[in-house]
N, C-alpha and C positions, 0 to 999 in steps of 0.2 A: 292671249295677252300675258299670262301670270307666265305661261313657260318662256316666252320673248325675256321679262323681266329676268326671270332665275338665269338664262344662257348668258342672258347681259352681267348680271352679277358674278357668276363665276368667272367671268371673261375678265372682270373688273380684279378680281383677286391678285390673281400672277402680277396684273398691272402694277398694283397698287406696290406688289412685292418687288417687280425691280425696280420701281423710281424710290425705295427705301435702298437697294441693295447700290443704285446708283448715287446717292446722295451720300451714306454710307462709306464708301469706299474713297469717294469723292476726299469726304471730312480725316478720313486715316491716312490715305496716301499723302497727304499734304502736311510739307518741313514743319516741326514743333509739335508741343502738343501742350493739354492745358497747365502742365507743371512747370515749363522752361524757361519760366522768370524764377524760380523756385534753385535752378542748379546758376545764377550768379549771386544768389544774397548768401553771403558770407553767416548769417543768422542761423542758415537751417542745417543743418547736419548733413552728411551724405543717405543717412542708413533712416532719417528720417524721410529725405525726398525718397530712396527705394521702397519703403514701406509705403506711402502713397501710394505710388507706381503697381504693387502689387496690389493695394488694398481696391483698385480702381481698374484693375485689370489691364493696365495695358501695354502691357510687355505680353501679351497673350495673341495666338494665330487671329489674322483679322478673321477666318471663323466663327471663330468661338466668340469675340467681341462682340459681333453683327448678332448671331443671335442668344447672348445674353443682353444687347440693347432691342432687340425684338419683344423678346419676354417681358421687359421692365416695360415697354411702350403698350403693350396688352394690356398689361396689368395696371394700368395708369401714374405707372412710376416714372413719369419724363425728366428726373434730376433735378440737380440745386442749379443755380446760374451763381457762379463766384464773383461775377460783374454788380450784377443787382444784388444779390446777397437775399435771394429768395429762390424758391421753386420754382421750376421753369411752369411746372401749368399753373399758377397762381399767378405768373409776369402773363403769361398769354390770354388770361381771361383778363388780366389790369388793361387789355390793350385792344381788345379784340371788338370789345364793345363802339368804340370811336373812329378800329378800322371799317367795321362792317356799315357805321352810320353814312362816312364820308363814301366808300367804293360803292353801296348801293345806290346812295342818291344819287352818284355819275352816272350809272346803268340807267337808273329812271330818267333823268335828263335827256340823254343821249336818246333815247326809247321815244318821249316824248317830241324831241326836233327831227328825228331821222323817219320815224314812221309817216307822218304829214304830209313833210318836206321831201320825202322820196316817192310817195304814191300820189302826189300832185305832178312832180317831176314827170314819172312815166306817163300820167291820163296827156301830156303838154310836151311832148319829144321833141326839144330842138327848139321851142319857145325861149324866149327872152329870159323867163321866170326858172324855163329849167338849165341854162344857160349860166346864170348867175348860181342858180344850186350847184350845179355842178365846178364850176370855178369856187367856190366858198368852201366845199367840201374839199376840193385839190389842196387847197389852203389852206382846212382845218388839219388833216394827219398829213401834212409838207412840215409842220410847225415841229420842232420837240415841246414835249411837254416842259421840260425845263426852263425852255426858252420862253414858251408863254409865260408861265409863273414867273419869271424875270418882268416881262413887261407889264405884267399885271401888278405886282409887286409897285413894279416905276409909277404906275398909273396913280391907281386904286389906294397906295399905302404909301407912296411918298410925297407926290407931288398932292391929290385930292385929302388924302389923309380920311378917307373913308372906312377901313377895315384895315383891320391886323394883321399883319402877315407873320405873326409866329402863335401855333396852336396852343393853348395854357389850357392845362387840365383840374391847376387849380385856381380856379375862378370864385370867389368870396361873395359874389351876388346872391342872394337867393330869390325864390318866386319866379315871376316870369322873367325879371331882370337874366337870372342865371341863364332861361332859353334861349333869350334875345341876345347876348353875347355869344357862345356857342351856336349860334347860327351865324352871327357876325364872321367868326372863326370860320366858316366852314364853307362860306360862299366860294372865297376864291379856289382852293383845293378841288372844291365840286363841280364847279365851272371850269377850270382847267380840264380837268381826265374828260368831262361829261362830253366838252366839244368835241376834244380829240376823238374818242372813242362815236360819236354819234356822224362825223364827217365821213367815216369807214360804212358804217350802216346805213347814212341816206344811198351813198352807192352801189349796195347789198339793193337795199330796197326798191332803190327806181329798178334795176335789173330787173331782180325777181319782177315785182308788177307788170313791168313790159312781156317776160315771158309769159304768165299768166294771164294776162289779159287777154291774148289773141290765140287762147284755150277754147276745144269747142260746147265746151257745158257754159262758157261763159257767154258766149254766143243764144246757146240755149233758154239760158237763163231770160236775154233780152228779149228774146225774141214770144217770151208765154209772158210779158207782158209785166216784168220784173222793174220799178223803176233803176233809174241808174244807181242812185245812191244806194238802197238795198243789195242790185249785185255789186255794187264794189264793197258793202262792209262784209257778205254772207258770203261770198263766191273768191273777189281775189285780194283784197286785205287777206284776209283767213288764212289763204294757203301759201299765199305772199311772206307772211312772216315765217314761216318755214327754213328758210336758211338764215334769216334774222336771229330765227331762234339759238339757231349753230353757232351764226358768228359770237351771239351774247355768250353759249357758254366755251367756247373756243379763247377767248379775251378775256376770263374769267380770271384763270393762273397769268397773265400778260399785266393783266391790273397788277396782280398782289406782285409781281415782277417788275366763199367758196372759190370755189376753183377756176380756175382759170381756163376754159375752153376755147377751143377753135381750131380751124382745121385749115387747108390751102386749099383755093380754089380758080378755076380761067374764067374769066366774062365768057359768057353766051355771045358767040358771034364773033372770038379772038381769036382764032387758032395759031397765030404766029404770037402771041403775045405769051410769055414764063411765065411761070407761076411767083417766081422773086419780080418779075418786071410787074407784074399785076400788083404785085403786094406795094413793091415802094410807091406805084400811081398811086395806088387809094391809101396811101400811109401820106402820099406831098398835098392828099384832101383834106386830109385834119390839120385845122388850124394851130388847134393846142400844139398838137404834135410836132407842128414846126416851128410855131415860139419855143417851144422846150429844149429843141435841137439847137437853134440860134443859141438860147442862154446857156445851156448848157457846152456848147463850142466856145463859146467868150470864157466860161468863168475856167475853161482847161486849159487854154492859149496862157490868161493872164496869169495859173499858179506853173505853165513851164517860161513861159516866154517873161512873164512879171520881173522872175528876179535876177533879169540879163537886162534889165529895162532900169530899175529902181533898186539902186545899190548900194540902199542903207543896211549897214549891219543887223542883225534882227536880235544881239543881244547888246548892241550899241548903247548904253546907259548915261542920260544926261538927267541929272536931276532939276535943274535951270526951269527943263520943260516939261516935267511929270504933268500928267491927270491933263495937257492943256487938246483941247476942242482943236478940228479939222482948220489946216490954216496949209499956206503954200509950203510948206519945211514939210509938215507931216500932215500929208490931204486926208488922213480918216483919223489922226489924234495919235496921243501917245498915253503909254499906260504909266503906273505910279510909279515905273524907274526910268522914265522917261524914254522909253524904247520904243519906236516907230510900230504906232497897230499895223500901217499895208504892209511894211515888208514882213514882221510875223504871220501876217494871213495868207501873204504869198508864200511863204514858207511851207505854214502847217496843211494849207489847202492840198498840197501833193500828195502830202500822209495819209490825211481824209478822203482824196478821191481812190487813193492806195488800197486803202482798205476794205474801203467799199467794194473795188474791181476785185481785188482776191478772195475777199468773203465768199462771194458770191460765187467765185468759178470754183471754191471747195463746194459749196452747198449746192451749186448744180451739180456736178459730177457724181457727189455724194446719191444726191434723191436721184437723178438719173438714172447710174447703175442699180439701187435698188428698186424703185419703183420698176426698173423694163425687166427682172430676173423676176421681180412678184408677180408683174403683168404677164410675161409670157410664160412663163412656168405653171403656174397656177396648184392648187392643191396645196399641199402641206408647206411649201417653201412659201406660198403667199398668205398664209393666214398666221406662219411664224413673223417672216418681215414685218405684217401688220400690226402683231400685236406691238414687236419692239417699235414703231414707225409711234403709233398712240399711245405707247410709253413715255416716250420723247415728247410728244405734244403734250402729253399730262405734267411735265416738268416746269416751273413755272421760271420763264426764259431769264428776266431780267436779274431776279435774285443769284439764279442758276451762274450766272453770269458774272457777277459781282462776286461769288464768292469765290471762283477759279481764280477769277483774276489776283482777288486777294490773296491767295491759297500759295498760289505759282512762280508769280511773278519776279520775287528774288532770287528765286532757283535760276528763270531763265535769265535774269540781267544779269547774272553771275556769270552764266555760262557760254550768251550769245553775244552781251554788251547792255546797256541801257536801252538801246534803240531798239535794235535788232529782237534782242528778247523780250521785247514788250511789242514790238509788231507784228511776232509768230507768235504771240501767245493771244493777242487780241484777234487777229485776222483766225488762226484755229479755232477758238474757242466760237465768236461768231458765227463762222461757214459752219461748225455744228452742230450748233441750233438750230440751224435754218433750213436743212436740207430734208424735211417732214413735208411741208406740202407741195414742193418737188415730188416727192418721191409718190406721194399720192397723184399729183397730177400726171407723170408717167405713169403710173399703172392702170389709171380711168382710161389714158388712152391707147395702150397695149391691148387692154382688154375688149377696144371695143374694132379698131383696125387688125387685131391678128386673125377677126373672122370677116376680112373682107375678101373679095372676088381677088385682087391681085394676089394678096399674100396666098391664099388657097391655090393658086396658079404657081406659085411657085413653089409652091408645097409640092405639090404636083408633079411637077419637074423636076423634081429631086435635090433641091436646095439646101444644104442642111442650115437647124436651127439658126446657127451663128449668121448666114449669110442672110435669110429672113430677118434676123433681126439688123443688122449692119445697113444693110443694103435696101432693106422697104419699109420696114417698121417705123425704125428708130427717124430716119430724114423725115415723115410724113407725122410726126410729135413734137418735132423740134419746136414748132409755131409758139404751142403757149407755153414752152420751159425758154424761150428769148424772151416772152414776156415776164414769167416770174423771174426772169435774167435780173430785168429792171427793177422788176420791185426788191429785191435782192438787196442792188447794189443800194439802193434809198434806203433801205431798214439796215445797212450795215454802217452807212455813215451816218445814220442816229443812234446806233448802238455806241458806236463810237465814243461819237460826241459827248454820250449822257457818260459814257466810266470815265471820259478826262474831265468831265463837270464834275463830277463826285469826287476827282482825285484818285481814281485809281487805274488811270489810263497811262499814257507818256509822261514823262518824268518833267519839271515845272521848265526847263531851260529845253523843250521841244514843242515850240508852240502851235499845236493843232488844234485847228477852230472852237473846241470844245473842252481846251483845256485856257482857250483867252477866255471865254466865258466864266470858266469857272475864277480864274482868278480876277476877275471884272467884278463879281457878283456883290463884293462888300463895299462898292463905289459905285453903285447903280445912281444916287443923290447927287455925286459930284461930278461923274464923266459914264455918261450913261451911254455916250459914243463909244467906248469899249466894248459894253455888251452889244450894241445896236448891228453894230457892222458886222462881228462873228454869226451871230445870231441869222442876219438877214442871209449871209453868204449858205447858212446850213440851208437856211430855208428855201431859196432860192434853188441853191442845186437838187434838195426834193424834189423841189414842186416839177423842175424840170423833168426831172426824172421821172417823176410819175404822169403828167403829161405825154412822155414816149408809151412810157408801156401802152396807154389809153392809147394811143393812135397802132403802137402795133399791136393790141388787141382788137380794133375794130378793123386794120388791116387787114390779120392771118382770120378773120370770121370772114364767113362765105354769105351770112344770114343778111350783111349789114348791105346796105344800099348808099353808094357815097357817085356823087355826082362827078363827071367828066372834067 
């Protein structure tokens, strides 16, 4: 166990070393730096701003930069922040303390709804009880988190007027007054992440339990006379949480910001029936799967066919009818410059489904080709990819994200337009984030089909490598990278959504779903139909979306039993 530990920690170093050399490089290469408000004020001299510049280093090889910010970060020297006007590790412990109160209590939350509510699920397959878990859960992480805080906000803080919705750290209460407020503060924050985060785990959970359970020590167990509720807490709760455990610390950096199996298979007793005609049968069985299909066919029809249909200008400005509610002129409302919400959502819905679709065909292609070179090569080429593959996973996505975007994005509208360069720079940056458990899931399965009967047959026969892979490998993997296809494109039109909610997505006069939200967000009180409609349409095309994957996940599995 201690040597497990030490291989792991040394493993952990390099790690640690490039998501610094990447974040690093990331902060240098990007236009300006912190003196460039400093060369327009007519105040400072020239020979003053240079001497800064020297006295800070950074007119120096990024080099030598990196590791004299190395050094200073060893040393416990993390800088001033010129913003705050204090030490950055004195701002990080002012801060650290109220993040770690509110992100652990969502862990616990989530821990406590998903472990339950997911090893009930599995003991009840297909029951009423697990039927609704599982539609709740589709619903819980379909949702952006933004989006719920919006409605919870409407709920909880406008209309109820129950709790606060902005955190105050200086709070004048003392005694338990001072706890009870700070818990007041901290509900809705906690409750939002906890669901989100706990919807992904009951479906971890029910999984795992169902594989578990019909384990043969768990058999054993019953069978020497073990009550039931003993083996389920001793036997498969236990080993059940297992990839719980993973997912909790895999979601860790996604806050501060398994795998997908299955393989093709022919019914017993088809022999004229494809392995694709097999798949879409038991793919027209699941029901979800084909409500998701319908909504998701309607909501693509109406953002191309919508704005040949409905031919309101979409930067059309009447002020007459700002902020007014759904009515025959404008059926979903208009916003505060009286500009038609459908025709902006027919609009921006193109860009959103846009980006989604090309995110995701970088980030397959991406994990693709490296997961199938780590998978079939194996040796030193697979244990280099790996580490860079868990380097990337250790990068904490959303931040990572946010700060590119901020970084870049006037370079590219300079260069490509407003549009253009902020839609290669979103769609880029996305697809490569994402292309990690791709690239895992391709190699799990390289790994485990390059030692089967056929491929060894054609080994055999003199096939070289490239056609092995081309030709038998790669088609017989395909199953669950269409599946992470879809989840792809759902986590890229949340990714979306949340940088044009934050404002640093499309520019304010290109309205994509989650940039009407954002600008929705300060008239939630007076026309809450603004956020309502964007909000629903995001959530909607998730849930869809993830509804498919679930159907062509239980499709491309051979394990799964779906009725004629």
């Amino acid at each position: 166990m201690s040597k497990y530990l030490v291989r792991r920690i040394l493993i952990l170093l390099p790690v640690l070393a490039g998501i610094s050399v990447v974040l690093f490089t990331i902060l240098a290469m990007a236009p300006g730096d912190p003196f460039e408000e400093l060369a327009t004020n007519p105040n400072v001299p020239p020979e003053v701003r240079m001497n800064l510049r020297a006295k800070f280093g950074l007119d120096d090889p990024l080099p030598v930069r990196y590791v004299r910010w190395m050094v200073s970060m060893v040393r416990g020297d993390w800088g001033f922040s010129f913003v705050s006007r204090v030490d950055v590790d004195t701002l990080i412990l002012q801060r650290l303390p109220a993040t770690l109160a509110v992100l652990g209590s969502a862990l616990v939350l989530a821990i406590l709804i998903a472990v339950p509510i997911g090893t009930y699920s599995a003991l009840r397959p297909y029951s009423i009880f697990d039927q609704v878990a599982t539609t709740l859960a589709f619903i819980g992480f379909s949702l952006p988190t933004f989006f719920t805080g919006l409605l919870f906000i409407l709920l909880f803080s406008i209309h109820l007027d129950w709790l606060p919705f902005i955190y105050r750290s200086d709070i004048s209460a003392t005694g338990w007054r001072w706890y009870w407020e700070h818990l007041r503060q901290a509900i809705m924050p906690v409750a939002v992440l906890g669901l989100f985060q706990a919807a992904s785990m009951t479906r971890f959970m029910r999984a795992a339990v169902l594989d578990v359970i019909r384990l043969d020590y768990v058999n054993t167990a019953r069978a020497k006379g073990l009550s039931e509720s003993t083996t389920l807490i001793k036997h498969v709760v236990r080993n059940a949480l297992i990839p719980v455990v993973t997912l909790v610390a895999l979601q860790i950096p996604g806050i501060f910001g398994g795998a997908i199996a299955g393989k093709l298979a022919v019914a017993a007793g088809q022999p004229r029936t494809s392995l694709w005609q097999e798949t879409a049968r038991r793919f027209r069985r699941h029901r979800l799967a084909m409500v998701g299909s319908v909504i998701l066919v309607a909501l693509v029809l109406a953002v191309l066919v919508g704005p040949l249909v409905w031919r309101l200008p979409i930067n059309d400005i009447d002020f007459k009818a700002k902020l007014k509610g759904p009515s025959w002129n404008h059926p979903l409302g208009t916003d505060d410059l009286g500009q038609d919400v459908l025709a902006r959502m027919l609009y921006g819905g193109r860009i959103s489904l846009a980006v989604g679709i090309a995110a995701m065909l970088i980030a397959i292609s991406i994990g693709t080709a490296i997961g199938a070179t780590s998978g079939f090569l194996g040796g030193a080429v697979d244990h280099t990819l790996m580490r860079i593959t868990d380097m990337f996973l250790s990068l904490p996505g959303l931040p990572l994200l946010l700060l590119i975007v901020y970084l870049f994005r006037d370079s590219l509208r300079k260069m490509f337009g407003p549009e253009a360069g902020v839609f290669i720079l979103i769609v880029a940056v996305i697809g490569g984030l994402r292309w990690m458990p791709v690239a895992r899931l391709v190699r799990a399965q390289f790994l485990s089909l390059r030692e089967k009967e056929f491929v060894e047959s054609a080994r055999s026969l003199g096939a070289p490598p490239i056609r092995q892979v081309v030709r038998h490998i790669l088609p017989n993997s395909m199953g669950p990278v269409i599946v992470a296809g879809t989840i792809d494109v759902a986590a890229a039109i949340i990714a979306e959504s949340t940088l044009s909610f934050l404002g640093l997505g499309f520019p304010p006069d290109i309205p994509t779903w989650g940039r009407i939200l954002y600008d929705a967000k300060d008239n939630l009180d007076f026309a809450p139909h603004w956020a309502i409609f964007p909000g629903t349409a995001i959530f909607l095309t998730v849930l869809s979306i993830n509804y498919i994957g679930d159907g062509l996940r239980d499709a491309l599995d051979p394990r799964k039993v779906l009725g004629k």
